[in-house]
N, C-alpha and C positions, 0 to 999 in steps of 0.2 A: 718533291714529286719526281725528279730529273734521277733524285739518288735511287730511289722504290724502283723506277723504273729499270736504271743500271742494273741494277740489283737481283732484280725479273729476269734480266735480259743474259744476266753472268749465268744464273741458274740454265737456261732454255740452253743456252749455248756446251755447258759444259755438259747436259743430258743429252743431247745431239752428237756431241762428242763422243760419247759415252756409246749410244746406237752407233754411229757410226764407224767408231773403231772396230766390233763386231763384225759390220760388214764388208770394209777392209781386210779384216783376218781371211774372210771367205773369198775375196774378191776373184782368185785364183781359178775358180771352179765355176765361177757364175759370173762371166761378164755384162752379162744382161742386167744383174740387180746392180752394177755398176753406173748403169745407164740410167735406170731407172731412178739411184739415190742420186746421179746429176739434174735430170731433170725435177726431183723434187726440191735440191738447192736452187737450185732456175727460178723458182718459181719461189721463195725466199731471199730473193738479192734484194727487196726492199726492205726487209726486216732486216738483214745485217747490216744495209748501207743504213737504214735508222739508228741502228746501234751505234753505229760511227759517229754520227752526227752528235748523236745523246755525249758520246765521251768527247768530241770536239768542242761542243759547246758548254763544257765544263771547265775547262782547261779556258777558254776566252775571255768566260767569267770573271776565274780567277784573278787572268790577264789587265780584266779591264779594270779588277777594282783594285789594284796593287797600283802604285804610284814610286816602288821602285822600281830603277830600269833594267837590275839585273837581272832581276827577278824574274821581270817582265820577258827579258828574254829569254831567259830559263825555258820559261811557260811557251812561249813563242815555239822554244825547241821542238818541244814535246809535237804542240801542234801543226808544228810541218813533219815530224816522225809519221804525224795520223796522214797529213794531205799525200806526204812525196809520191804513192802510188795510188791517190784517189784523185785526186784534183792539181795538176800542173798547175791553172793561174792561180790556185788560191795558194799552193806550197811557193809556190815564185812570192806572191804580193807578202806573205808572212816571215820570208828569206832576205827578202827586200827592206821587209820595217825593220829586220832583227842586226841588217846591217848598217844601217843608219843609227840605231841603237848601241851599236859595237863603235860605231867612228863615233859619238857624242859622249860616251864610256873612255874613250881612245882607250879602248881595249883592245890590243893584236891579238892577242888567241879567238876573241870573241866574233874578231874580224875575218880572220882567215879561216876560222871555223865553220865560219857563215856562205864564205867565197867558194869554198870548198865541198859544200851543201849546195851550193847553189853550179855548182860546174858538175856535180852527179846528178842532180837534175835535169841540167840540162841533156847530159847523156841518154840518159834514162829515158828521154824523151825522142831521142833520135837528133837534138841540136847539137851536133860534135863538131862541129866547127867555133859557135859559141861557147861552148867547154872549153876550148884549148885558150880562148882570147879571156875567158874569167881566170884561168888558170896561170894564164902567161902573169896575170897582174899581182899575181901572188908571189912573193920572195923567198926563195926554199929557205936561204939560212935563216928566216925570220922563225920558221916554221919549228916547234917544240918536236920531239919526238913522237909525240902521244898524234901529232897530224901528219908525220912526215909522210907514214905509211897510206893512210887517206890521199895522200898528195900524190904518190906514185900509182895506185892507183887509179884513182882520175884519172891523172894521165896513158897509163896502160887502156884502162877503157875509152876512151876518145879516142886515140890513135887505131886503134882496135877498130874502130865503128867505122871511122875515114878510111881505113886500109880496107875493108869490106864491101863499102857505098861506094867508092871513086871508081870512076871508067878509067882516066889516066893514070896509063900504066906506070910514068914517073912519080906521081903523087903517091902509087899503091905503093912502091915499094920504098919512098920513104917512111911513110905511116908506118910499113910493115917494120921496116929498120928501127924505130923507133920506138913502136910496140915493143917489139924483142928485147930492146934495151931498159924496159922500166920492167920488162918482165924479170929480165936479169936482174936486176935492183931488189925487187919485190923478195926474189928466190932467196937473197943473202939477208935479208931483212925478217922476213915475217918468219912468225914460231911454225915449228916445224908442223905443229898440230892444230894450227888455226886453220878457220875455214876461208879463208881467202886462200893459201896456200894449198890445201887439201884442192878448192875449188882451180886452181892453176895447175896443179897436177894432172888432174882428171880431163882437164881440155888438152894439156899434150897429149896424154894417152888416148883420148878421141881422137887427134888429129893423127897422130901416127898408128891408129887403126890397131892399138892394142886395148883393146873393148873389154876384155876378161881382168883386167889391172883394173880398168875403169872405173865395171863396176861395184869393185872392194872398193873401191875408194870412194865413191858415189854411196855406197851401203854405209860407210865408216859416217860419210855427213849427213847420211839419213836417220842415223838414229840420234843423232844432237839436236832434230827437231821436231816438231810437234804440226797434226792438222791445223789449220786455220791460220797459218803466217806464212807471210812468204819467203822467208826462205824455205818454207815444204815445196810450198808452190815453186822455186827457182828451181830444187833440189830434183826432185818429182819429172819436171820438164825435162832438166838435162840425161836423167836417166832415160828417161822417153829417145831420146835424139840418141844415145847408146843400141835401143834395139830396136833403132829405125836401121842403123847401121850394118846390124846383125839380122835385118831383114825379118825381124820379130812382130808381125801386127798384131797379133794380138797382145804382146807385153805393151807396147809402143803404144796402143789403146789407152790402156790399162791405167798406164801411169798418167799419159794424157789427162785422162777422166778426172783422178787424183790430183793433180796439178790447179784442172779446171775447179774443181770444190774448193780445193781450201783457197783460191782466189778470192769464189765467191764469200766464202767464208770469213775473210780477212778483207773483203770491201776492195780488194786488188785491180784497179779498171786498170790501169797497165800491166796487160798480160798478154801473153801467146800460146796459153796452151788451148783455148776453145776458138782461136781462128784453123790452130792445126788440125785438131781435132777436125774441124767443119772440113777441112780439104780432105781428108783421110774419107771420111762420109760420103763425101763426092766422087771421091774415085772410085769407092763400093758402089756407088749407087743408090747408095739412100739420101735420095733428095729430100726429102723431109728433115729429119735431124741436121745434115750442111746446110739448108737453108737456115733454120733454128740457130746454129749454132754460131752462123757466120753474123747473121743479125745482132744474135747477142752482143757478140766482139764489136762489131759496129758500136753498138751504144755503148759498152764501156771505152773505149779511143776517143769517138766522140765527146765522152761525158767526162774523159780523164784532158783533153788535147792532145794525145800522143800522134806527134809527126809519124812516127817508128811506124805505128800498129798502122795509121790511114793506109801508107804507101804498102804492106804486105798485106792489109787487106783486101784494098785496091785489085791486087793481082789475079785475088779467088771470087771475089762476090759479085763482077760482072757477072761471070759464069757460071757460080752458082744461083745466083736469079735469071738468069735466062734460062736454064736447065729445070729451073722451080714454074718460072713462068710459061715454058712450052708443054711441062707435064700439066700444069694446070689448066693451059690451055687444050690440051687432049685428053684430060678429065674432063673439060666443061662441053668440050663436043658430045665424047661419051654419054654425059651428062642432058644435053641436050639429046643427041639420041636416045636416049632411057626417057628421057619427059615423050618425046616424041611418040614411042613403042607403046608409053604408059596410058597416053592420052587415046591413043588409036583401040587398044586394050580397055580403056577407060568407055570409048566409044559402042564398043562392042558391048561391054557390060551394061551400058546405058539399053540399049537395044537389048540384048537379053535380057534381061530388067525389067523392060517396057513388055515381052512377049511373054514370059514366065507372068507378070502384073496381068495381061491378058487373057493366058491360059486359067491363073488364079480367079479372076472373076467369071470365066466361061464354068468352071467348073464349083463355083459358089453357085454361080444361077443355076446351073446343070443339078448342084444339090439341094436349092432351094424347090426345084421343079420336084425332085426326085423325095422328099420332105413331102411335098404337098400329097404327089403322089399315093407314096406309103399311109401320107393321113388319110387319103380319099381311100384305098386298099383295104387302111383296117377299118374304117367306117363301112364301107362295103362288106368285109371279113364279119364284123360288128352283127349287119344286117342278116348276113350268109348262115352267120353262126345262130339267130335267131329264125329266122325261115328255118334252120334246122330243126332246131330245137321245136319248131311250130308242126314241122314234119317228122318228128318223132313222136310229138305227144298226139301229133293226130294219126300217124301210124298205130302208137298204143289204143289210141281210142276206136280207131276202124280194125286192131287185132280184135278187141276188148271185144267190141259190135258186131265183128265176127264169131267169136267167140258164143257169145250170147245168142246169135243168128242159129249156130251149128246146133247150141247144146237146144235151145226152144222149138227150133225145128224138126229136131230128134224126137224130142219129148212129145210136142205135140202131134208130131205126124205118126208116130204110132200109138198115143190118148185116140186120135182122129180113126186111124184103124181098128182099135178096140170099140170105140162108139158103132161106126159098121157093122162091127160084128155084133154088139148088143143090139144094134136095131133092128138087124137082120134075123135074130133069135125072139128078139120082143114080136116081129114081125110073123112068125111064124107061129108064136105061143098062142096070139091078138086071131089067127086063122085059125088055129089047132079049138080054138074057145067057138069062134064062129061058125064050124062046119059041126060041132060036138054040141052048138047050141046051149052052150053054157054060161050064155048073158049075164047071169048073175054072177058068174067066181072074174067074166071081165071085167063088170064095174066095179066090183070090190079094187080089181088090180088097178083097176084107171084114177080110185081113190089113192090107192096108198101114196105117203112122199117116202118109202124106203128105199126105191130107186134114185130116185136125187138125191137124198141125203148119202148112200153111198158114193155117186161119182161124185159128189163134192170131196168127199173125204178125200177119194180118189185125186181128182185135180189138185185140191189144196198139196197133198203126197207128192205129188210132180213135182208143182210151183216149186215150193219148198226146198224139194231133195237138187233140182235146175239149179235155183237162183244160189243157195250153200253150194254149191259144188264150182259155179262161177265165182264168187265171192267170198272164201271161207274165212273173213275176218270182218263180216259184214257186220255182226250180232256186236264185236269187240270195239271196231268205230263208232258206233252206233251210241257206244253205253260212254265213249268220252266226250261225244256231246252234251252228255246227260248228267246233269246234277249227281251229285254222291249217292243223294237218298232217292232218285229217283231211275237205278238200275236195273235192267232189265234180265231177271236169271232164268233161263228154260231148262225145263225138265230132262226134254231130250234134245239135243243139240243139234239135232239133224229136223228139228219141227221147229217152225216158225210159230209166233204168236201172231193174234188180229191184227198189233201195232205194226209189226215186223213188214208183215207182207202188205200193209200200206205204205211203210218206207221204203219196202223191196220197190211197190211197185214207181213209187215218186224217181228213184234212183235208175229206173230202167226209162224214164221220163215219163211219164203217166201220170201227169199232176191234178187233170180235174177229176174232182172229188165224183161226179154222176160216172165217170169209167168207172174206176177204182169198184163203184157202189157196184158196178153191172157185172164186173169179173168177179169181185169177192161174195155178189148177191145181197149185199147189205145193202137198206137205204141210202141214198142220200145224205140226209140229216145225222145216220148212223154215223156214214163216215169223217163228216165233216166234225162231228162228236169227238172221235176218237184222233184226228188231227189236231183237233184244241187241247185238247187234252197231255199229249206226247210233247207238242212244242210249249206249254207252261212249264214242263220239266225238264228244259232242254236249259244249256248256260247260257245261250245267246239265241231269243226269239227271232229275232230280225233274219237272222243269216244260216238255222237252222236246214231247212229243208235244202236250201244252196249247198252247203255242205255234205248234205245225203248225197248229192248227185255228183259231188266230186269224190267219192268215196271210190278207190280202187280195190 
């Protein structure tokens, strides 16, 4: 399971490698995605520090199930290689078994190999005083050539560290004396093109402030290494501290950043390039990211024991948390104000709320009134429009009735005038007989019925010619109340039949049968005859004559 995992873990890492080199090449033009791929490593320091872990606890395995000791401490090597920048006490307690190991071996190379491992450690650490007393205990001429150069340097870096740390200005300048002199040792010693020597080069030309040497030389050790170990991360830094020099923040960034990745990349908790970083931050002003990043450095020093990183951290992270802690504290006023504005705002909207919710029901009831209203409107409307209609059809009927009024009043008032006049000539005739003494030729006239049978003709002439001239589709409606076979066809269309002018007369409302008989001169029984007769031939007896009288 431990190997599949490795395995997973080599692929993810060298795909990451892979993007990342990419955005390295760009770095130059977009310091932002700089930032941006730190803090996505940021957020990834568990996964690499578990990768460590996964190859540490490989190597312990082996360790523990081997029962040789040189073996054993072979393996041990290896696994203080993984601890020396991840874990001080566990790289100390595994430096510790391996030299117990060495003395039960009485191995000297194994011993002073170990002593020697354990006095960079302790450097490494900021313990420089403890370096020089593991160191003193070590015997140079004992010392193979393959460790000598290991030895002077030790040495050179502990004095180095004490020359640097110490107030006492007689101790500085021993250290410093001393330094100098292993440095000199080192010069005549190491290959001209190792990076310990390249690395000693490049610090005197920092120090005597020849920068443009430097960074050829810095450039020459940067391409011998690769993201994700630290010497990138050592390399990266010191160029950093070049174009702090040359007053470069933005390279000076730049490299920082780079430095800080492949830290985390490499599980590196003793580091400095994301406390400097975090100072840099804070002197721009961005208290977010130095708070961020000085944190971080905390928990790797923390998490590593490094004396070194506590006491430079020390320096910046009061003040960068007080600077984190006052802006937060005048965000959270702010923030209290904003509750406060929102809640008063809030208040108001509650109350507008509440009034618009008021207005909304005044104007629901307002339209539920106005609803009812318009139903009672058109109900009334409903009514209005039916009284019209009542008033129209009795307007037609009182035209109609006018109508009728005009046209029988015409007719009969000059019928009435012609009777006058005949009576008034019959009257004269009826004297002309009686002074002429011609009794006989009057009774003959007082017999005859030639005079009535002519005014009837006459009246019936009137009726007739009146009622068709009101009506002229009297004869037509007439004939669709009427069976098929029993339709009524007239000769002349201007003369009414018997039947006719008993409907005429029902339709002008004259429905008892003794009128009818009085105006037409027929009996009674005649007429009542001639009404049974018409409505057996009608399509509906019942509702017959009703219909006559709605006839327009």
């Amino acid at each position: 399971m431990l190997n599949q995992f490795y395995i997973k873990q080599l692929r993810y890492i060298f795909t990451s490698f892979v993007i990342f080199s990419f955005q390295v090449s760009l770095f130059a033009q977009n310091l932002d995605s700089l930032f941006i791929a730190l803090d996505a490593k940021m957020e990834k320091r568990e996964l690499f520090d578990k990768q460590k872990e996964v190859r540490i606890q490989q190597l312990l395995e082996k360790a523990t199930q081997t029962s040789d000791l040189e073996k054993k401490y072979l393996l041990h090597d290896e696994v203080i290689d993984e601890y020396q920048f991840y874990s001080f006490n566990k790289a100390l307690n595994y430096i510790e078994q391996n030299i117990e190991i060495a003395e039960t071996l009485n191995n000297s190379l194994f011993l002073n190999k170990s002593k020697l491992l354990l006095s960079m450690l302790l450097i490494d650490s900021g313990r420089y005083k403890e370096s020089i007393d593991a160191l003193n205990e070590i015997k140079r001429d004992s010392l193979p050539t393959q460790l000598l150069n290991d030895y002077y340097i030790a040495y050179k870096e502990g004095y180095s560290g004490l020359s640097f740390n110490t107030t006492v200005k007689s101790s500085k300048a021993l250290y410093s004396q001393l330094y100098d002199a292993y440095q000199d040792s080192l010069y005549n010693r190491l290959d001209p093109n190792s990076e310990e020597l390249l690395r000693l080069k490049e610090k005197n030309l920092r120090d005597n402030r020849k920068l443009d040497d430097a960074l050829k030389i810095n450039s020459q050790r940067l391409e011998a290494v690769k993201m994700g170990v630290r010497g990138f991360s050592l390399i990266t830094f010191e160029r950093s501290l070049l174009y702090e020099l040359m007053n470069d923040k933005e390279k000076q960034k730049q490299y920082l950043i780079l430095s800080a990745i492949s830290d985390i990349e490499a599980s590196v908790k003793d580091n400095a390039s994301m406390g400097t970083l975090a100072k840099i931050m804070f002197e721009e002003g961005d208290i977010d990211r130095a708070h961020r990043y000085v944190n971080f450095s905390f928990d790797d020093a923390e998490f590593y024991n490094s004396q070194l990183r506590f006491v430079n951290i020390a320096n910046s992270l009061p003040m960068i948390s007080k600077a984190y802690e006052e802006r937060s504290e005048k965000q959270k006023e702010k923030l209290q104000q904003s509750l406060i504005f929102i809640s008063i705002l809030a208040g108001f909207l509650l109350i507008a709320i509440y009034i618009v919710f008021q207005q909304v029901k005044k104007v629901s009831e307002a339209r539920n009134k106005l609803k009812t209203a318009n139903e009672k409107l058109q109900e009334f409307n409903e009514k209005l429009n039916a009284s019209n209609e009542d008033l129209t059809r009795l307007y037609q009927e009182l035209s109609e009735s006018d109508k009728v009024k005009e046209q029988y009043i015409g007719t009969f008032l000059n019928l009435y005038s012609e009777y006058i006049t005949k009576l008034d000539t019959y009257r004269k005739l009826v004297r002309k007989y009686v002074n002429t003494n011609q009794m006989k030729s009057l009774l003959e006239l007082s017999k005859s019925k030639q005079f009535i049978e002519e005014e009837l003709e006459i009246f019936n002439k009137n009726f007739d010619g009146s009622f068709l001239h009101i009506y002229p589709d009297f004869v037509k409606y007439v004939n669709e109340l009427l069976k098929p076979d029993a339709q009524i066809i007239l000769k002349n269309d201007k003369k009414l039949n018997t039947e006719l002018r008993i409907l005429a007369l029902i339709k002008l409302g004259i429905t008892s049968s003794s009128r009818i008989a009085k105006i037409l001169r027929y009996s009674v029984n005649t007429i009542y005859n001639y009404r049974a007769s018409i409505k057996s031939s009608a399509k509906n007896k019942d509702t017959f004559e009703d219909m006559i009288k709605n006839i327009q």
